[in-house]
C-alpha positions as CSV (number, residue, x, y, z in Angstrom):
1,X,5.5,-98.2,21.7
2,X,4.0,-95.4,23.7
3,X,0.1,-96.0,24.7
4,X,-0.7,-93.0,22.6
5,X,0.6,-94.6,19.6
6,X,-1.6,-97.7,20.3
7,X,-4.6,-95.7,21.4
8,X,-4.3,-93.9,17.3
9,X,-3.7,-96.6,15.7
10,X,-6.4,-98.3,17.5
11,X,-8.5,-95.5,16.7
12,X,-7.4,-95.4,13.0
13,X,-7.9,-99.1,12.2
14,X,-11.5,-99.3,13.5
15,X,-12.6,-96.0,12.3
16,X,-11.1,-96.9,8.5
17,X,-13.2,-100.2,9.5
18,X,-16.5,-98.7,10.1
19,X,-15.8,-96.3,6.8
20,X,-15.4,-99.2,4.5
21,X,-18.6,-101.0,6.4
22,X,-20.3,-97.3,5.1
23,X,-19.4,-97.7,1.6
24,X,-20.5,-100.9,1.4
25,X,-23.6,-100.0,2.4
26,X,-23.9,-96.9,0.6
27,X,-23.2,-99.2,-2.5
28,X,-26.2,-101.7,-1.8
29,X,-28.2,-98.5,-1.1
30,X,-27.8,-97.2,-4.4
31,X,-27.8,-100.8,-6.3
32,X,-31.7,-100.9,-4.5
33,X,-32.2,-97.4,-5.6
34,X,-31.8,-98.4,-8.8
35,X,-33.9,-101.1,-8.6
36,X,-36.7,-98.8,-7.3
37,X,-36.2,-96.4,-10.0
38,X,-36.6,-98.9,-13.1
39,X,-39.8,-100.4,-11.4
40,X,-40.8,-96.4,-10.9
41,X,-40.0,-96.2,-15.2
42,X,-42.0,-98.9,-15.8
43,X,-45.2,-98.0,-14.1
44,X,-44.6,-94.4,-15.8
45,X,-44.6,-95.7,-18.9
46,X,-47.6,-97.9,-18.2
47,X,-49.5,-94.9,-17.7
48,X,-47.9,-93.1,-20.9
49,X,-49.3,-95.7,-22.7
50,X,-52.7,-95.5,-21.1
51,X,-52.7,-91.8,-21.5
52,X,-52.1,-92.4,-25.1
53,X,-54.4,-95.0,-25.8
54,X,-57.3,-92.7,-23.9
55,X,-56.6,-90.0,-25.8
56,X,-56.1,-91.6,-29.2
57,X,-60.4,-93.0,-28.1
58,X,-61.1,-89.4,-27.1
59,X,-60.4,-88.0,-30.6
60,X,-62.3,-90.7,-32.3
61,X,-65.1,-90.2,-29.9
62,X,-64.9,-86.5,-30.6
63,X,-64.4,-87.1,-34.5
64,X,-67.5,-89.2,-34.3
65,X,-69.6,-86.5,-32.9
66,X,-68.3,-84.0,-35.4
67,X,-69.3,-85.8,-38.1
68,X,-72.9,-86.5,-36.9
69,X,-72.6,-82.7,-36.8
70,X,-71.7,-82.3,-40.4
71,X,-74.6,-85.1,-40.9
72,X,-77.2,-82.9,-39.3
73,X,-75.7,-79.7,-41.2
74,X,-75.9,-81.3,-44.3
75,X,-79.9,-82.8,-43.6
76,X,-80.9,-79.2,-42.6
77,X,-79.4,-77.9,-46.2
78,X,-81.6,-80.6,-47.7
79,X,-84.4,-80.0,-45.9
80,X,-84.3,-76.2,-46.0
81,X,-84.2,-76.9,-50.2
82,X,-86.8,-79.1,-50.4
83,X,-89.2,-76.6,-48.5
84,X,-87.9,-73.4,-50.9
85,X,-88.7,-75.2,-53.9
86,X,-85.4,-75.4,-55.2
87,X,-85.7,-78.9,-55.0
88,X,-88.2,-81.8,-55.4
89,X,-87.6,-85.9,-55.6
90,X,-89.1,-87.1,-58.6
């Protein structure tokens, strides 16, 4: 065999080598990316949850205040008929 010969397939063996060392690397890569991502998932939908739950307290909170609204409304009605006449308690 002619040095060149050797010198290629010298050069083919270790650079087919080092591109199956890549792969396996670029599969534990991507194994630990996955990883990441479902924690990632998880902590999102923590915070949907929270989201919901703080808005589902924001529309009570904001019902409650309407209807002490509709409770003044309502007083003021009364009121304004019991001072017109309209109205008396017995």
């Amino acid at each position: 065999m002619d040095y060149t010969q050797i010198l290629l397939i010298t050069t083919l063996a270790i650079t087919t080598l080092f591109l199956i060392l890549v792969g396996i690397n670029i599969i534990f890569v991507l194994i630990e990316l996955r990883k990441v991502l479902k924690k990632i998932n998880s902590i999102a939908e923590g915070f949907e949850k929270l989201g919901q739950g703080l808005g589902h307290g924001l529309k009570e909170t904001v019902s409650f205040f309407v209807g002490f609204k509709s409770l003044f409304k309502v007083l003021k009605v009364l009121g304004k008929e019991n001072k017109s006449g309209k109205r008396t308690k017995k």
